[in-house]
N, C-alpha and C positions, 0 to 999 in steps of 0.2 A: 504493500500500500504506500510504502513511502515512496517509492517510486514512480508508483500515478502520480501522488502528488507534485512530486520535482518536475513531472514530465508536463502538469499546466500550471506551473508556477507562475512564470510569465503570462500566459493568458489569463492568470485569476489576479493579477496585480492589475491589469490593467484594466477590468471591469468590473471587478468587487468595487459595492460602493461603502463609504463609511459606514454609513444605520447595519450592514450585513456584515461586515467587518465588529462591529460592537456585539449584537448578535448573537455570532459565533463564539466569540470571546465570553457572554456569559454564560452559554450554554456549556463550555468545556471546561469553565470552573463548577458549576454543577457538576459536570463527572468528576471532577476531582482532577482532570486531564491536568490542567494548569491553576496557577495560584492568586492567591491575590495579587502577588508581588509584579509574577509575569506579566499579568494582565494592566495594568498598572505601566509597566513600564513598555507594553506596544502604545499604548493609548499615547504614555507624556512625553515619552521618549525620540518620539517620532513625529515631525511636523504635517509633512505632506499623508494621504491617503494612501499612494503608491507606499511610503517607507512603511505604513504601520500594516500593510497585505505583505508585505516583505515579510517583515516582523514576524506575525503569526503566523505563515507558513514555515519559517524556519525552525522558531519553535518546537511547533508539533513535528515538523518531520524529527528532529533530537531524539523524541520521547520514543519513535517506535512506530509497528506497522498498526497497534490497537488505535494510538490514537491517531494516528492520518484517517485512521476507518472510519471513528469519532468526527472526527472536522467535514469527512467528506456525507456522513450521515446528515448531520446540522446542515449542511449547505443544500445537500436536497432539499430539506425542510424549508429553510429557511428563503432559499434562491433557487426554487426547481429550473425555471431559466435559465439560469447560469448552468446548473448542475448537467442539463440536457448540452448548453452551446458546449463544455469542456468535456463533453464525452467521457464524463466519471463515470465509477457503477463502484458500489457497495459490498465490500464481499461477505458474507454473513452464512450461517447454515441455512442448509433448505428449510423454509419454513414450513408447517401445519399449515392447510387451505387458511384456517383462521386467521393465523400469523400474517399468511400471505395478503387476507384480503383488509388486515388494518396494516401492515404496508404501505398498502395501494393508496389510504386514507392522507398519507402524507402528499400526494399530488391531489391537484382540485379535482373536487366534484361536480363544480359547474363552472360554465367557460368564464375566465378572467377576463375582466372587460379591454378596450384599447384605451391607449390614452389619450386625449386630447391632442397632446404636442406628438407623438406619433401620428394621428390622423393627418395632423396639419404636416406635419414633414413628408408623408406622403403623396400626398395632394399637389405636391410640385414638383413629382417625378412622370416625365411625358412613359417610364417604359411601364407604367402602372396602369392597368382597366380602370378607367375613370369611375368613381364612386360617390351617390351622393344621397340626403336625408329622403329626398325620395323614391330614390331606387329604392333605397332600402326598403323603405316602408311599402312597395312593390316586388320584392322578392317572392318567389315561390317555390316549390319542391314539388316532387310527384314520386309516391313511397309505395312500390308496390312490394307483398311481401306473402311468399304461400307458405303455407304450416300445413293445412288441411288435406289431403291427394286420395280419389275417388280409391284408390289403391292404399290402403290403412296402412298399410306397410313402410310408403314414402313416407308419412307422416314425418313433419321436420320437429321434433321434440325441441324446445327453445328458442323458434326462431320467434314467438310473439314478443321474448327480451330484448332482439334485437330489432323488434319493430317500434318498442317501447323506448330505448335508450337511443334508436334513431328518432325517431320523433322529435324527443325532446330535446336534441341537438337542434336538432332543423329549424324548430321556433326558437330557441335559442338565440339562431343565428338571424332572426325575421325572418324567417319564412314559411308563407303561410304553407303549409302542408295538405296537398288531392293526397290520399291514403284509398289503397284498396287493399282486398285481400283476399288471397283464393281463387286466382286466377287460371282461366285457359292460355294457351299460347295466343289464340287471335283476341280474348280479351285484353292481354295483356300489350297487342300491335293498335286496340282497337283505345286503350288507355292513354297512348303514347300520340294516337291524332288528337281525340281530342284535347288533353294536354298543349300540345303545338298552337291549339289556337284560343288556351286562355287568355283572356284580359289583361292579364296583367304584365301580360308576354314585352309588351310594348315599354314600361314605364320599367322595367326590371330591368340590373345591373349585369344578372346573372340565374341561371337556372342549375338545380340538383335533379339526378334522378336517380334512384336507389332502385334494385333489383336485387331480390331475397329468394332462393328457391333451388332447387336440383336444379341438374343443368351440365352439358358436353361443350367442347371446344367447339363454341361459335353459336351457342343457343343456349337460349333459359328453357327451362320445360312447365310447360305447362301442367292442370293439378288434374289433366285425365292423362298426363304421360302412363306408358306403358312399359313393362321390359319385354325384349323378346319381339317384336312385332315381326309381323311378314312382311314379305314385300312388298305385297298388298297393302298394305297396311302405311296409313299417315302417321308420325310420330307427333303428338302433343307441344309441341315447341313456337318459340318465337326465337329468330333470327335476332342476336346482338345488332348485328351491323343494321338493320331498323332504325335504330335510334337515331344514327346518324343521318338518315334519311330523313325521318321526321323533325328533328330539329335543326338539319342543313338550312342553308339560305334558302333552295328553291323552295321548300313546302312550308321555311317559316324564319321569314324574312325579318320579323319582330325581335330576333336572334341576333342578325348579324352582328359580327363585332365583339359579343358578348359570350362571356368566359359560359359553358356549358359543364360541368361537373357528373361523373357519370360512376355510381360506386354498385360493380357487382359483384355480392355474395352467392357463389355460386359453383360446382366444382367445374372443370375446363377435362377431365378425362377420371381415372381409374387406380394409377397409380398411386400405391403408397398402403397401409395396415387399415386398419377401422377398428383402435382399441377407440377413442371418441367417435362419437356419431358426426360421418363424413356426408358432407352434399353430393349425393351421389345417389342417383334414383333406384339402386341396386346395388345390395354386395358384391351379387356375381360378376358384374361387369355393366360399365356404364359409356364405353365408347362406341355409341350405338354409331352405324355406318348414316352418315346425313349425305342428303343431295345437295349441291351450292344450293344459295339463299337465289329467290327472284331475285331478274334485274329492274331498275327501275328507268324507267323513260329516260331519254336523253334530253338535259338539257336544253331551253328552249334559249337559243341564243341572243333572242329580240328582249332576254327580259335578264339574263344572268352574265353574258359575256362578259361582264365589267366584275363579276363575281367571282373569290374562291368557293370553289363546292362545298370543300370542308376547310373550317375553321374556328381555332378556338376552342375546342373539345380537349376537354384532359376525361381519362378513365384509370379507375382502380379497380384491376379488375384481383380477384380475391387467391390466384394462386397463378403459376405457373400452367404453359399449354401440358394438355396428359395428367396433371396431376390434381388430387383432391385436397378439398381446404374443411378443415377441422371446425365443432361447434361443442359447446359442451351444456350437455341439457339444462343446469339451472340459469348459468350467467349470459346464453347465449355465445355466438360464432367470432373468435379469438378478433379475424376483421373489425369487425363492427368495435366491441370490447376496444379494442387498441385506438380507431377511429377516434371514438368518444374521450380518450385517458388524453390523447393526443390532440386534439379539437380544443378541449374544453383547458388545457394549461399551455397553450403556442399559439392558438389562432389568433393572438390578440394580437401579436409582435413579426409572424412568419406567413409568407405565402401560400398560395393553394400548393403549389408544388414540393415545397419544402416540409409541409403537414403529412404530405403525400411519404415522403423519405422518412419522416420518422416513425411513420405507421411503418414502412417495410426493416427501420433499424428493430423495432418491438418485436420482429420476429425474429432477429438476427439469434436470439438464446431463445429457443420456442422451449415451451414447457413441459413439454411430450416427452418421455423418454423415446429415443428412436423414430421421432418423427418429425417433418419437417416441412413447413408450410413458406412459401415467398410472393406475399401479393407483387404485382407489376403493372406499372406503368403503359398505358395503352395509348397507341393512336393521339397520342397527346401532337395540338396544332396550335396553343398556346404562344400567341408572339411577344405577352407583356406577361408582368407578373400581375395575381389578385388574391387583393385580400378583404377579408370578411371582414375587419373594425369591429368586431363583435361591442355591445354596449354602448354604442355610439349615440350620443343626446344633442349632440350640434350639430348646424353642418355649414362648411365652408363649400367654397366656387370650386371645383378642379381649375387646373391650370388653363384647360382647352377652352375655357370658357373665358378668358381674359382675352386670349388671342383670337378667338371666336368674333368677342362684341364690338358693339360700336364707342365701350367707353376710352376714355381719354386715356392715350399708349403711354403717356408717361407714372399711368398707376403701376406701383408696383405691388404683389400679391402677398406680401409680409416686410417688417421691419425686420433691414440685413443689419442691424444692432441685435435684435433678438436671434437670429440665425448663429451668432457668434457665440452669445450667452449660449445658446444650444448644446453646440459643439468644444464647448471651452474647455472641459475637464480631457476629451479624447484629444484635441491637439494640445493639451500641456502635455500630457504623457508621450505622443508620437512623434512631434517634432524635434527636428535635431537643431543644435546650439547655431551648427554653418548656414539652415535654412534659415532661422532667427535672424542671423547677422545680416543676409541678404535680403529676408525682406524688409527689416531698419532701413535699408541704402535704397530698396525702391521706393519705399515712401519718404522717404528724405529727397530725391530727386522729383518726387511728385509735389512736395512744397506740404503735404501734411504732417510731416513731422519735421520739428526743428533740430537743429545739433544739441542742444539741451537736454529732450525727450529722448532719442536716439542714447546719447550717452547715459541719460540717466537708467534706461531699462539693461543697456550693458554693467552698467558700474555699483548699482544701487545692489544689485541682486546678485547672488554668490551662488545660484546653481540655474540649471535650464529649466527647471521647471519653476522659479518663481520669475526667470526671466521672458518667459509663455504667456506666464498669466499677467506680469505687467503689461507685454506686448498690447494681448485679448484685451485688458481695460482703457489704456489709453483710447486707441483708437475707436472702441465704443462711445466713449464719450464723446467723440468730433462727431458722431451723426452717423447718417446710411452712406454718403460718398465714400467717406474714407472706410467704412467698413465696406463696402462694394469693392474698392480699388486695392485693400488688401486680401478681400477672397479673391480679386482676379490676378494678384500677385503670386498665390500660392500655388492656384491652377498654371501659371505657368512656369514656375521653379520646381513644383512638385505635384506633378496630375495625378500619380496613385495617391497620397494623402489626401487632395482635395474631393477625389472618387470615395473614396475610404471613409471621409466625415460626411459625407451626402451634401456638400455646398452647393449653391446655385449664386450666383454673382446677381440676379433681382436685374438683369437688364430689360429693356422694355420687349415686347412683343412683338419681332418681326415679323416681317411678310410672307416669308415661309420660312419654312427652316431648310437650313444649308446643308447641301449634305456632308456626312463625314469623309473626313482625309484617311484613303483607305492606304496601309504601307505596303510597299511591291515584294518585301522582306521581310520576315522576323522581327521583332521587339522582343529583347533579351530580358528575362525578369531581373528585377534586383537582389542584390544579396538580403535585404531587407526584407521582404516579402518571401523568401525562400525559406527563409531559420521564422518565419513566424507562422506560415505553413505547416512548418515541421511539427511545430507543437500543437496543432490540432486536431482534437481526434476524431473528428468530422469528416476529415480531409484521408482520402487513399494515401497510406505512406510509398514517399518516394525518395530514395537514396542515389547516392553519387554511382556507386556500385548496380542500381536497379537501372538506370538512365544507359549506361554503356552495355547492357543487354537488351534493348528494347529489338525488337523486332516485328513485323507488318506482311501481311501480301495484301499482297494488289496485282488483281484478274483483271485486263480487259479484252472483250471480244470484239474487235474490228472488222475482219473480212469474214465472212460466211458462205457455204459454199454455193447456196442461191446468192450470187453476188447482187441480189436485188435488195439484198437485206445489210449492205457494208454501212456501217457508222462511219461516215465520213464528219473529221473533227476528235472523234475519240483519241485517236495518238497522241491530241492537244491536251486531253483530260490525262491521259499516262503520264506526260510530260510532266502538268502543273502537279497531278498527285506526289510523282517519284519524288521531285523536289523539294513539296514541303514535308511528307516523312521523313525525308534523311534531314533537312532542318533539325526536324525534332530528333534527331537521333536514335530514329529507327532504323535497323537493317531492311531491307528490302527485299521480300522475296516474290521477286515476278513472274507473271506467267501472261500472254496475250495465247486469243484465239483458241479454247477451248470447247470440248463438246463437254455437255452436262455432265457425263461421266467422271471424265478430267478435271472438273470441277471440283469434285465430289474429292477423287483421290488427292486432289492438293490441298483441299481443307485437311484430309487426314494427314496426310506426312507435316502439313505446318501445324496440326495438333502435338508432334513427336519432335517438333524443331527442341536441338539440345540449349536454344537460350531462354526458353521459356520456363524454366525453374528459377531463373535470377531476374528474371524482367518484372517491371513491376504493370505494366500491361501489353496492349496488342491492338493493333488495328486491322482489319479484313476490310477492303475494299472491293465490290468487283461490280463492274461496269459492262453491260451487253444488253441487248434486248429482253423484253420481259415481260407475264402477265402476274395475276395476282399469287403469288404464293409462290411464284420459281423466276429464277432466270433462265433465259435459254442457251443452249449449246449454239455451236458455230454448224451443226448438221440437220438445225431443226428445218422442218417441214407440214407441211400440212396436214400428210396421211400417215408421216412419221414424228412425232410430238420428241425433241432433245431437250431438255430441261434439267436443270438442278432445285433441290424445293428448300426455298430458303431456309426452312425447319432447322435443315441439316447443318446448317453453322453451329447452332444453340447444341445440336447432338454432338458434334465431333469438339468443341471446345466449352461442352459442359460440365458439373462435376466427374458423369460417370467414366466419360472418356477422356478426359484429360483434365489429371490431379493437378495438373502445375500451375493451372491458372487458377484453380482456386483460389476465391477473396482478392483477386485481380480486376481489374476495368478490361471490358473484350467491348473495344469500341467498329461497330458494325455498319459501313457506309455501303449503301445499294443506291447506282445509277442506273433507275431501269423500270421501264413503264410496268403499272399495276393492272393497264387497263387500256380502253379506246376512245374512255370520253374525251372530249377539245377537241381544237380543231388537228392541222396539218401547214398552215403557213411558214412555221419554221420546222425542221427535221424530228421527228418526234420518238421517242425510245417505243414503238411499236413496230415487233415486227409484220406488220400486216394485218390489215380490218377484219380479215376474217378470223386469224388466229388466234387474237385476243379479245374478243368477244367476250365483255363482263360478265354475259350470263354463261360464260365456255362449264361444263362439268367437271369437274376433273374431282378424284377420288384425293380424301383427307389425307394429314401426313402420315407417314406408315410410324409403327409404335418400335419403338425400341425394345430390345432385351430387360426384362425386370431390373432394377437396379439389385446390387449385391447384398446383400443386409450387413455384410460381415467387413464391407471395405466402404461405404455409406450411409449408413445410418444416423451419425451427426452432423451429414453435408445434405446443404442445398442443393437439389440436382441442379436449379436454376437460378446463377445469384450473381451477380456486378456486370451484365452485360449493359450496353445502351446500343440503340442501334436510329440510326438517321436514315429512314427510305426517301427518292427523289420526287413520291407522291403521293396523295394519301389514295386509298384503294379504287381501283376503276377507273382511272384517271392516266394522262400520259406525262411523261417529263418530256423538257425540250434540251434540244441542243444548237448551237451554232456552229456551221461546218469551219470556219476562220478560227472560233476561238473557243471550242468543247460546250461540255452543258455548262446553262445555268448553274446548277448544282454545285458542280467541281470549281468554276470559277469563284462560284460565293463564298465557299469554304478556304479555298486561298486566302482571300480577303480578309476575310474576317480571324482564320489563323493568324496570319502576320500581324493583325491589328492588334487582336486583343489577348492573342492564348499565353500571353507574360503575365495576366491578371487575371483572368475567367477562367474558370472550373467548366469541363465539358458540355455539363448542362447548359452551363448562359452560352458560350460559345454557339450552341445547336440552335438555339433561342434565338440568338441574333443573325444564324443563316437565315433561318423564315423568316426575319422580320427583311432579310435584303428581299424575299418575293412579295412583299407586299406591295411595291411598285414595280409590278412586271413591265419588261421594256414593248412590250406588246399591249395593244389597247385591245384584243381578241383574243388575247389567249392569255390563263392561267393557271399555275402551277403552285404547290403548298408541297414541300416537304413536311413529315410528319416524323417524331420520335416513338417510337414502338419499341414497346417488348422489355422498356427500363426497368431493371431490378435493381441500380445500385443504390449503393444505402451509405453511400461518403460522398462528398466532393473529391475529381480529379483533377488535379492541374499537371499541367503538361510541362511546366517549367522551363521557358525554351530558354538557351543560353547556358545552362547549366548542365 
């Protein structure tokens, strides 16, 4: 324990506040931990807040591994917050259910409200889903949930807790709650139109839909599902991918724009024991064989051209494909459970996405002996972050509505005095003594500060951090200019600290906004941001030793042997990719022009590459033609189908098959049509209108061999992959014959810009948000993230 400790020492000095700091301190003289004396002498001994976190972590670490255990107990209690961002954990004997569930008592039971000055700080971030008092008060949900199954046998024994403790989330959150229950598969298609054209659809920030029920890879079942049917015979289900239909722009346009939230409990296949009651319509077997889902109309271009099909949808869905998600009959289904622990102590301060991450960290130690459950990330098209303000009683303008009105451009949307006071305690602590001295001399050259002031904040003050905070009050006191012209001082001496405190320099409302300055190269991280990385344990650990193992492939199929199918441009997309992998110092293992087979076998021998036991992750690329669910071989044809099925990435570098990436990042990029919808004005990754046909048949993915019990049983068969597809489903990507796809280009881009500072996920984030101004006024494209299981942040740390 005293080693946790040391290892977020640093991150707990610099965000412990005093009141938790005191706190803790009386709490461990009740144990007897420490005395009056010590306690006593952190408090007077020590000026600043940073010295007296110092203090008491050194302290206790002295005493031992009981009392580090001690300190990090109370700071749960005390600061679950914190205790969550430094990825502590407690180490304690297994407790008695009862033990276990007055544990639980020490995180909240209903959601922590937001704050005020959090609302208002995010209110002036444009990469935020605009939010406001009456959205809010316009929020709605739609909570369907079966327990009941004409078949007594399906009966879902606890899922009415999970219908009760979603509930009470959802209004919680505002929102009013359509609940059913006991539904058919076409009630449950027939819930989800009407839904689509509630009222409230319009005035709302943001929509939930919950789905509770048995359920195979790609369908919910309905409550006359069957096991065993013939072939004659219809299966009782409703198609997931519905949803996105129904609440797509074409059929509900009151949507667009607007973050869609989609959480399904539900199992996805078969795989796995049944000592807890598993969602799964059958013991014996629940991979029942399904025909594709209908296709739905094509687009009418007189009314959506200007529209992404899909966008904005994130989904949780409740386990990995193939395998079953766990419920336990009195407290209801572990999802849900974790959902609400998770919800009601983080939604106040974190994103939808980030809520999403620490439901799937919840299962990272599943409770089960020998069992092991990993909700995932779906289909997420997400281009901003959003968050729920839960508690919210005011409400301010978002920002877009400044820029929006007709009022006078020289309003500004807060006092950049107060923006200061804000952030004043995080840049005493982060700024260095050389940044200090430079920004003195810009504003000494700008005429707001004298030689007087200047020398007195140098001379008066004997360490940097009371030289910080002279800095911080001077300049508040001159008004909003000079506090403007010192955040715009700092943004350009130091862009990651100015990024890092959330600053905005309050300038007025331009015309449009500019776009960014994209770099044609790499942006090296600092040494700075690398060693403060390291101490988080949020973050995928990445070492000097992990970086000079890293290793990649990258497939692309270019020529075909119907040469009516050549991706002309693709070599352009090889090029840009080889380049920025070995950037990052990836080895590279390539292969062009593959038939599906070959595909297949290079996934497997780069499962056996000998660097992947030292690497700390892995990239797979692979670019060719494509419809939903596979890429194609370089032999395909019409009466001869060559395909690889995407499945088989997650098979050959998942746990059962390849132990080395375990607790790894296995970062998944696929250039290649899902589908046939769009047009064809620019080159588009299909190969051929007839072959890809959204409604084409084609049989599920094939099941793998049982996992092992005796070499698996505490692995996740599916766990830290993220994978970025170049469309969301049915749908084509495009390319440029001169300068590759879209896709490959935008990721260039925005690698070189940003991957010195952003974690994979914002990275992904900010390629979809480059599609949101397609260079086409007819045609567009949405990459989608699928299939996310990681449960840390990755940085890619380029330059190191």
């Amino acid at each position: 324990m005293a080693d946790q400790v040391n290892k977020v020492r640093r991150n707990f000095v610099e965000s412990v506040t005093t009141e938790v700091i005191k706190q803790l301190l009386d709490a461990l003289l009740e144990d007897s931990i420490l005395n009056d004396g010590e306690k006593d002498s952190v408090l007077e001994e020590n000026s600043s807040r940073a010295d007296k976190a110092r203090a008491l972590v050194d302290k206790v670490r002295k005493k031992g591994d009981a009392a580090c255990n001690k300190l990090i107990t109370h700071l749960q209690k005390e600061d679950p917050t914190l205790f969550f961002k430094l990825g502590l954990s407690c180490v304690q004997p297994a407790p008695a259910p009862a033990a276990e569930l007055q544990a639980k008592q020490e995180l909240s039971l209903t959601l922590i409200p937001t704050t005020e000055a959090f609302w208002k700080e995010k209110q002036n971030d444009k990469k935020i889903y605009p939010v406001t008092k009456d959205n809010i008060k316009n929020r709605v949900a739609l909570l369907i949930t079966n327990i009941k199954f004409t078949n007594e046998r399906f009966n879902r024994k606890g899922a009415e807790k999970d219908e009760e403790n979603m509930e009470t989330l959802l209004k919680a959150l505002g929102y009013e709650v359509v609940k059913h229950t006991n539904l058919t598969g076409k009630e449950i298609n027939d819930a989800l139109m009407e839904f689509s054209t509630h009222p409230k659809l319009k005035a709302t920030d943001s929509v939930v839909v919950v789905i509770m029920s048995h359920g195979k890879l790609g369908a919910v079942l309905g409550v006359n599902a069957k096991h065993g049917i013939s072939d004659n015979e219809k299966q009782d289900e409703f198609p997931i991918d519905n949803i996105y239909k129904h609440l797509g722009p074409e059929r509900c346009p009151e949507l667009l724009n607007k973050p869609k939230i989609i959480i399904i409990q539900a199992c996805r296949g078969e795989r796995a024991g049944s000592v807890l009651v598993c969602d799964s319509a059958s013991g014996d077997c629940d991979d029942v064989q399904q025909s594709a889902s209908s296709c739905e109309e094509d687009i009418e271009d007189d009314t959506l051209q200007c529209v992404h099909k899909e966008k904005d949808f994130i989904s949780l869905l409740s386990c990995t494909p193939d395998t079953v998600s766990y419920r336990q009959t009195d407290r209801g289904s572990f999802l849900i459970q974790y959902i609400v622990e998770v919800f009601n102590n983080f939604a106040y301060a974190e994103d939808i996405e980030e809520l999403f991450r620490a439901v799937m960290q919840r299962f990272e130690d599943f409770p089960v002996q020998n069992k092991k459950q990993m909700p995932t990330k779906d289909r997420c098209t997400l281009i901003k972050r959003f968050y729920f303000f839960p508690g919210l009683s005011a409400v301010y303008l978002p920002l877009n509505y400044l820029s929006n009105s007709k009022a006078d451009s020289r309003v500004t949307f807060f006092s950049l005095d107060k923006e200061l006071t804000r952030v004043r305690g995080r840049f005493v602590e982060k700024v260095s003594k050389a940044l200090l001295k430079q920004l003195l001399d810009d504003l000494l050259d700008d005429g707001l500060l004298n030689d007087g002031e200047t020398d007195s904040v140098l001379e008066d003050n004997s360490n940097k951090a009371d030289m910080a905070r002279a800095l911080i009050d001077i300049v508040k006191r001159k008004g909003d200019k000079a506090s403007r012209k010192l955040i715009a001082h700092l943004e350009s001496r130091d862009p990651t600290l100015h990024s890092e405190l959330g600053l905005s320099c309050g300038q007025p409302a331009q015309p449009a906004a500019a776009e960014p300055s994209w770099s044609s190269k790499l942006i090296t991280t600092t040494d700075t941001f690398w060693r403060d990385k390291l101490n988080d344990k949020n973050v995928y650990r990445v070492a000097e030793q992990s970086i000079r193992n890293r290793v990649a492939l990258l497939i692309t199929n270019r020529n075909f042997t119907d040469t009516r199918l050549n991706r002309y441009g693709a070599e352009k997309d090889e090029e840009n990719m080889e380049r920025l992998l070995t950037a990052l110092r990836y080895e590279v293992v390539k292969y062009s022009d593959l038939t599906g087979k070959q595909i297949d076998e290079a996934l497997m021998k780069f499962s056996k590459h000998p660097k992947l036991k030292e690497t700390d992750s892995v990239f797979v690329v692979i670019m060719s033609h494509g419809k939903l669910g596979a890429v194609l071989g370089i032999n395909f044809k019409d009466e001869e189908p060559d395909e690889f099925p995407v499945d088989n990435i997650y098979k050959h570098l998942g746990t059962a098959n390849c132990r080395e990436l375990l607790n790894k990042p296995k970062i998944i990029i696929i250039q290649a049509c899902r589908g046939e919808s769009g047009g064809s004005v620019l080159v588009s990754d299909s190969a051929k209108a007839a072959v890809v046909s959204d409604d084409a048949s084609w049989p599920g993915p094939t099941h793998e061999e049982n996992i092992v019990d005796d070499a698996l049983r505490c692995a996740h068969k599916e766990k830290d992959f993220i994978s970025l597809l170049s469309s969301t489903p049915d749908t084509v990507s495009y390319r440029q014959p001169e300068h590759g796809s879209f896709l490959i280009q935008y990721i260039v881009e925005v690698f070189n810009t940003y991957s010195h500072e952003d974690d994979i996920d914002e990275l992904f984030r900010k390629v979809m948000q480059r599609f949101e101004d397609f260079p086409s006024e007819t045609k567009r494209q949405m990459p989608t993230k699928d299939r996310c299981t990681l449960t840390k942040h990755f940085y890619l740390f380029p330059g190191h």
